[in-house]
C-alpha positions in Angstrom: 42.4 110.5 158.9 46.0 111.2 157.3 47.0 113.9 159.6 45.5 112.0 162.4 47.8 108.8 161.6 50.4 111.1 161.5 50.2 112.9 164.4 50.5 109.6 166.3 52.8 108.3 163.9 55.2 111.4 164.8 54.5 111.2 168.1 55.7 107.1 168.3 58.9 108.2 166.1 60.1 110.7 168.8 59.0 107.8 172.0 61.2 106.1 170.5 63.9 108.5 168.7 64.3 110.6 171.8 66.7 108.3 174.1 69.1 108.2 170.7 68.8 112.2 170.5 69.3 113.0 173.5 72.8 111.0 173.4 73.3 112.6 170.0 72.9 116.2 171.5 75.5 115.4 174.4 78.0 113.8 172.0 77.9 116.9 170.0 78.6 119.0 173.2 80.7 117.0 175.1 84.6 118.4 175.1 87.0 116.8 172.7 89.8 117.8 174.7 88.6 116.0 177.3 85.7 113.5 176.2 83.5 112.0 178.9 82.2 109.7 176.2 83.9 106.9 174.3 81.2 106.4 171.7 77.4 106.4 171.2 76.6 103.1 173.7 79.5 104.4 176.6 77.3 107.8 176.2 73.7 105.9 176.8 75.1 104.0 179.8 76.4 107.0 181.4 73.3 108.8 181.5 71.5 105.8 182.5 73.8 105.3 185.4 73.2 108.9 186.6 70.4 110.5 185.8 68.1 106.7 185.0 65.7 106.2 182.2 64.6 109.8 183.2 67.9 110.9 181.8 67.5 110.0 178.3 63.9 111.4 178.2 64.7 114.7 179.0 63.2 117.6 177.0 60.9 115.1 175.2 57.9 117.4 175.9 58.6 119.9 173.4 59.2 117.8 170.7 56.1 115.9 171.6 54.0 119.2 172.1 55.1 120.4 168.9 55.0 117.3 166.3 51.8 117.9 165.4 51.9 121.2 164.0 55.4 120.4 162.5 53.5 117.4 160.6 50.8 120.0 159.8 52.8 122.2 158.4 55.3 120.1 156.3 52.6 118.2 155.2 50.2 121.1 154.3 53.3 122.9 152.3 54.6 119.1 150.7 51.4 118.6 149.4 50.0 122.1 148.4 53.9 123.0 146.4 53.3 119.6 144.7 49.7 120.2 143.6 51.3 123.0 141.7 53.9 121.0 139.6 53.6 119.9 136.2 54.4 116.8 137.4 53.5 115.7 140.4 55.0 112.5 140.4 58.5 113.5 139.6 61.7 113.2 141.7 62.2 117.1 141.5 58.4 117.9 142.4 59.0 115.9 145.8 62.3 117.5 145.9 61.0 121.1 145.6 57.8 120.1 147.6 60.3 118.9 150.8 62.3 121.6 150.3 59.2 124.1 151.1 57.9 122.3 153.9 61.4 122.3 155.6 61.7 125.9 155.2 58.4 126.6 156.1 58.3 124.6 159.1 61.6 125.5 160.5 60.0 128.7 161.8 57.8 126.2 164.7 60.9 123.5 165.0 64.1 126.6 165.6 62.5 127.9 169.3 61.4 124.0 169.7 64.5 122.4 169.1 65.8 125.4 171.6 64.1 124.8 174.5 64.8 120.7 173.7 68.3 121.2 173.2 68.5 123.7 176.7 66.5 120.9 179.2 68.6 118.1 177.1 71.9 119.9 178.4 70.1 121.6 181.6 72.9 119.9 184.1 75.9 121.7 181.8 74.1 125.0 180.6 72.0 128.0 182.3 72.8 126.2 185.9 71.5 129.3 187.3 67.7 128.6 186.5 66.4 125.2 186.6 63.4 124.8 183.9 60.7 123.3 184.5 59.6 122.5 181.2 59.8 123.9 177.6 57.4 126.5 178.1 59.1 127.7 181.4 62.4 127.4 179.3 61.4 129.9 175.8 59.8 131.9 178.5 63.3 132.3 180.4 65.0 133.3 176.9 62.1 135.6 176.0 62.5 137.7 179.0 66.5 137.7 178.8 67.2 137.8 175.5 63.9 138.7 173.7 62.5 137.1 170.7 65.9 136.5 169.3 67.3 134.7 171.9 64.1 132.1 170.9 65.1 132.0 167.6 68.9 131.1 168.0 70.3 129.0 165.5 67.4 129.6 163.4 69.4 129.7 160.1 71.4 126.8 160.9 67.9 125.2 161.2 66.8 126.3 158.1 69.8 124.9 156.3 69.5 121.8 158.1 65.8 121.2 157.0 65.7 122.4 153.3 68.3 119.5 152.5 67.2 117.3 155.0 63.5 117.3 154.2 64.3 117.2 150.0 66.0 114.3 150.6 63.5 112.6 152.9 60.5 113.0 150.5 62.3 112.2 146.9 64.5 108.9 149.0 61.6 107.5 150.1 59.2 108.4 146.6 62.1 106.8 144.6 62.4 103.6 147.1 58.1 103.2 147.0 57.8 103.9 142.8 60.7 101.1 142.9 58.0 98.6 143.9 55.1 98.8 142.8 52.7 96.6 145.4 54.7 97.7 148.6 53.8 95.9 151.8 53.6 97.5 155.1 57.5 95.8 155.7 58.5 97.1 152.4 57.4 100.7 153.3 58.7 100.8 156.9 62.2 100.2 155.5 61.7 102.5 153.0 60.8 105.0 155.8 63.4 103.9 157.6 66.0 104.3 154.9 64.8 107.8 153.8 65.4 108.8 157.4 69.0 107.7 157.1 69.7 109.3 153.8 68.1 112.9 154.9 70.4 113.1 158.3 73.5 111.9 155.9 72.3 114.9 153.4 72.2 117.8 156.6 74.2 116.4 159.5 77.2 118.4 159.4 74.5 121.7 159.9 72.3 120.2 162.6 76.2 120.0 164.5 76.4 123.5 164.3 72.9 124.2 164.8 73.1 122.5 168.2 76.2 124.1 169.6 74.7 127.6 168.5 71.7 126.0 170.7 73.6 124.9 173.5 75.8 128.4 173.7 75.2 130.8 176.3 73.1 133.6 175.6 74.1 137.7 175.3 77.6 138.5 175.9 78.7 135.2 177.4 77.9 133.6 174.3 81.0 132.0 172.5 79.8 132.2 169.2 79.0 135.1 166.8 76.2 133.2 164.4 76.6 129.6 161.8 79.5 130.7 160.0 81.6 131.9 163.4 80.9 128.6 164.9 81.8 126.6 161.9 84.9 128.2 161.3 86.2 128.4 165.2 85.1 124.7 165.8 87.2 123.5 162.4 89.9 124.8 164.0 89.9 123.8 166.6 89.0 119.9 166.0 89.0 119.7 162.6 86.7 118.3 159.5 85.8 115.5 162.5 83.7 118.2 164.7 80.7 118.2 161.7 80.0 114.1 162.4 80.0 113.8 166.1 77.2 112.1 167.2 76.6 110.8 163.7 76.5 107.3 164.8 73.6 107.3 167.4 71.7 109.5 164.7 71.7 106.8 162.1 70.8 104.2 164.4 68.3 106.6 165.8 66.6 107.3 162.3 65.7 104.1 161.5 63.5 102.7 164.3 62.1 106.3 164.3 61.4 106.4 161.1 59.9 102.7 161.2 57.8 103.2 163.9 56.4 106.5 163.0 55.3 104.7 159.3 54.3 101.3 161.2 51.5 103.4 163.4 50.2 105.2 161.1 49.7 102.2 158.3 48.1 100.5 161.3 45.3 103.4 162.1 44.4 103.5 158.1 44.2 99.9 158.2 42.2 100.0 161.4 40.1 102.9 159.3 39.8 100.6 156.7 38.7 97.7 158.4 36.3 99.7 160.3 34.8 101.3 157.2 36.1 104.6 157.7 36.6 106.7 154.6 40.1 107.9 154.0 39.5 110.1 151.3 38.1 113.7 153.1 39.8 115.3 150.2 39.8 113.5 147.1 37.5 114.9 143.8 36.4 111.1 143.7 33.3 110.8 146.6 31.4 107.9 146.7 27.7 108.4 146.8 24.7 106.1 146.2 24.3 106.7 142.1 20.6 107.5 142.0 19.2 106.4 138.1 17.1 109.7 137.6 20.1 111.8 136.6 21.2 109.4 133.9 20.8 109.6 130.2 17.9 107.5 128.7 20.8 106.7 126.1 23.2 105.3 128.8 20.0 103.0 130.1 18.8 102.1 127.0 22.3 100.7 125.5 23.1 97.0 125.4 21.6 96.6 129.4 18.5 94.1 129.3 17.9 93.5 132.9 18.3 94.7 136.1 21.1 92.7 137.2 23.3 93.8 134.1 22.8 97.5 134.8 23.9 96.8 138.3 26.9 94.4 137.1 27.5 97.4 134.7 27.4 100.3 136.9 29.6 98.2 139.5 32.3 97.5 136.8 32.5 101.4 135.3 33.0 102.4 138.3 35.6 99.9 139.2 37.2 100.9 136.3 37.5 104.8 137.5 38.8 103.8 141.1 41.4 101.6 139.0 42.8 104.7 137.5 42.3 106.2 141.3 45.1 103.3 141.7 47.3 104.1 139.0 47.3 107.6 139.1 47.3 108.5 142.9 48.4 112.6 142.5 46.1 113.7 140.5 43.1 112.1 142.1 44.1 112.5 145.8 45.4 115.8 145.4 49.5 114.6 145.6 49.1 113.9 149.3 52.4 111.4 150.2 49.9 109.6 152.5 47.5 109.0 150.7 49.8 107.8 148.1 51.3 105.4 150.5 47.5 104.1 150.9 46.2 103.7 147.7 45.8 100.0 147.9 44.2 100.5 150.7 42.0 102.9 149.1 41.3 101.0 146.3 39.6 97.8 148.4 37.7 100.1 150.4 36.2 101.4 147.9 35.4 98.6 146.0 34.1 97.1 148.5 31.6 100.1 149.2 30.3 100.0 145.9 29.8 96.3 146.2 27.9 96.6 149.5 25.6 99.2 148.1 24.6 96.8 145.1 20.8 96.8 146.8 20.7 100.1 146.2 21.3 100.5 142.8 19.0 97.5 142.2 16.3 98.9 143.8 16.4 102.5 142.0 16.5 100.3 138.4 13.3 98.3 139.8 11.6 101.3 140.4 12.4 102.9 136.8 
């Protein structure tokens, strides 16, 4: 049910990130000797005016086709490199653990971001072949360029994501172990904050990365790779050229960032609610205790009727899914969802071992 929630969580974030990228990506572009643009606002309004709503949602398809096996991935990397720490719930295991799942995943987000970037910019670039969508777009490099024309700017990408990811996770771990009952507004602002804090940690490279992106290809191509660009653009604009766009980013990030955590804390609570078991992973399964495979000496201590075995089986194991509260990692396997959750957790499963109080009754009865 994690990856589910955040599959729809990522794909909210970018319905409602993408109008703020897409004015990011043409602020970065546009010519400083001759802006179009007078800020982030002046930049929205003019695509609105000419190109519509339609304007600002261009190239959302390939970030929407591809969030969910960038969530899978940074995920599946965050969680496995953290299982293997010492500590798992330390500042530098979440900062290693993002750090992996950045690098890991730039390898699916490089060609993706490409083909976004290309139909973001299709009016100014490759005006020649009109794409009809990302796939149409990659395939277009592929058969130009070959398979490194789809990975251009694919170690600016890399250098964007290792910071920017480190400094999502361990941001938003520090701002959660800050509080330690956090409420759904608590953690969307937290979300929203981390978001903020990883594009101020890697902006500077995702300026580069997107004018390697929006180059030309082959020998019409301006730039000879990251450092190349870095160095021409500095001088010719100066240390200003690494924040353009930086602005509509940050205001970007935040309801992103919010709205990715807001859907998927309301699809676990709707899980919860529904009794849905969040927990496909965790070494702690709930089952039905059946009385046969317990010590006589266990039964035979200070229990002298049915109802005090059940009172005492209910409150041992109330007991372990306490720890499950306290100790989130290492019961649930270091998963940053399921650590966001474990309140949630916790009531679920109380209340499951509550509800199946008949249960246990009737197994004593029959001893």
């Amino acid at each position: 049910m994690d990856f589910i929630a955040g599959l729809f969580g990522g794909a909210a974030g970018v319905l409602v990130g993408h109008p703020f990228d897409t004015v990011k990506v043409h602020l970065q572009t546009d010519n400083p000797n001759n802006p179009k643009y007078r800020g982030t606002f002046h930049c929205m309004k003019s695509i609105l005016l000419s190109d519509n709503i339609r304007g600002l949602y261009r190239g959302i398809s390939s970030p929407m086709m591809g969030i969910g096996l960038v969530n899978a991935i940074v995920f599946g990397v965050y969680g496995n490199v953290q299982r293997l720490s010492d500590n798992p719930n330390s500042l530098a295991s979440h900062f290693w653990a993002g750090a992996a799942g950045g690098l890991v995943q730039s390898i699916v987000c490089a060609p993706m971001e490409l083909a976004k970037t290309r139909l973001q910019l299709a009016n100014h670039i490759d005006s020649s072949h009109k794409f009809k969508g990302p796939i149409d777009c990659l395939m277009y490099i592929y058969r130009t360029e070959g398979i490194r024309g789809c990975f251009k700017g694919f170690t600016a990408t890399i250098l964007r994501d290792i910071p920017g990811f480190s400094s999502y996770f361990v941001s938003y771990e520090f701002l959660m172990q800050c509080n330690q009952t956090p409420g759904v507004f608590y953690t969307l602002m937290a979300g929203g904050f981390a978001g903020v804090a990883s594009w101020l940690a890697c902006y500077p490279v995702d300026v580069i990365k997107t004018h390697l992106q929006a180059d030309a290809l082959g020998k019409h191509a301006k730039y000879n790779g990251f450092v190349d660009c870095a160095v021409k653009s500095y001088e010719r604009e100066g240390y200003m050229f690494f924040f353009r766009g930086l602005n509509s980013t940050l205001i970007r990030a935040f309801p992103m960032n919010a709205a990715c955590f807001f859907v998927v804390s309301w699809i676990l609570d709707f899980c919860k609610r529904n009794g849905i078991d969040m927990i496909d992973n965790s070494n702690q399964s709930f089952n039905v205790v059946n009385l046969e495979n317990w010590s006589p000496s266990y039964l035979d201590s200070d229990i002298q009727s049915d109802d005090k075995l059940v009172r005492k089986l209910i409150s041992d194991r109330v007991v372990e899914l306490q720890l499950l509260r306290e100790s989130p990692y290492e019961t649930l396997n270091g998963d940053i969802s399921d650590y966001y959750h474990r309140d949630h957790i916790y009531e679920t499963k109380v209340n499951q071992i509550e509800s199946s109080q008949f249960n246990i009754n009737g197994d004593a009865k029959r001893l």
